[in-house]
Every structure is written in C-alpha cells, then in structure tokens.
N, C-alpha and C positions, 0 to 999 in steps of 0.2 A: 467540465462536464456540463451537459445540459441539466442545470437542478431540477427540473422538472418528470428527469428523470432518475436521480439520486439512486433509489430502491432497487429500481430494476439492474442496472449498471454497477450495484455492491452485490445484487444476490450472481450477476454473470460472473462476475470476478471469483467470488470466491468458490464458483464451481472449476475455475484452471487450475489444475497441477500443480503447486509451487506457490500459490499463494495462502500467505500464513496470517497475514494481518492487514486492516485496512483501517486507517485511522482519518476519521475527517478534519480537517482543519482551517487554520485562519489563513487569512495571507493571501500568496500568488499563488496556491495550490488550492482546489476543493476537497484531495484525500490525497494520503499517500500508501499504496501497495506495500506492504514487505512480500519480497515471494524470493525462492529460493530456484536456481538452479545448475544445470552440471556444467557447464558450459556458457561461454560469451554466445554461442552460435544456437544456444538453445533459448536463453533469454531473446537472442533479440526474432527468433522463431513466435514465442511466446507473446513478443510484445505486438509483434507487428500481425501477425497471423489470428491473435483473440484478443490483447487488449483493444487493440486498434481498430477490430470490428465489432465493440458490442456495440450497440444503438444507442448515441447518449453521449459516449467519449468524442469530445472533440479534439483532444491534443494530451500528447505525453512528453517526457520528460524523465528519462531514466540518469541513475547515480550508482552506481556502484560502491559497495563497501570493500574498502580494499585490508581494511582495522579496523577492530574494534575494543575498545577498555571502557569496563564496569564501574564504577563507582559504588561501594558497598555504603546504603543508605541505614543512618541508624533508627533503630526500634520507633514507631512512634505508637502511643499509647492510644486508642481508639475515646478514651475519656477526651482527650485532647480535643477543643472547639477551637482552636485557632485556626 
C-alpha cells in the first residue's frame, strides 16, 4: 500500500462487509485483512470490486483458511514484567 496513505486505506476497509480484523505488519506485507465471506465467488467479488479500488492499494494477495486449531495459552499474571 501506498503508506502515505495508510489511514485512509484502513478506515475504507473496514467499512466492507466481512472485514473483521486488520493487522499491520512486518515483512513482505504492510497489513493483513481477516474478512469473512459466503463464498469463493463473493470473496473474490469483494476483493477485486472494493479492495482493489480503494486509493492507496497497490497489490493483494489472498490465502484462504482451509483449518484452523487454537492453542489454549496459559494464565499469565499482569504483575509479570517479562
């Protein structure tokens, strides 16, 4: 994404339908979308029809989750400075 447009390009996102989370990150991504929908045919409606035109996005890169498993994390105590 163009970072200079960052803001504008996370408030368009999260006004589509299906999108539940957007997390910025390190690496060869500058955020990644979680969005939810009913269909392969409605995703890729979604992606190409409103991701693909907010002002700002230059390129995407969709993944599907096909499974998923939790890992139950234990207690950690807020006293805790580590």
């Amino acid at each position: 994404m163009d970072s200079k447009k960052r803001d504008h390009i996370i408030e368009e996102l999260f006004k589509i339908d299906g999108v539940r989370e957007i997390a910025e990150v390190t690496g060869r991504f500058d955020i990644l979308v979680t969005m939810y929908s009913k269909s392969l045919e409605q995703m890729h409606k979604l992606v190409s029809e409103k991701i693909g035109r907010i002002d700002g996005v230059q390129s995407s890169e969709s993944f599907i989750e096909m499974k998923s498993r939790t890992k139950i994390m234990p207690y950690l105590s807020l006293k805790d400075n580590d």
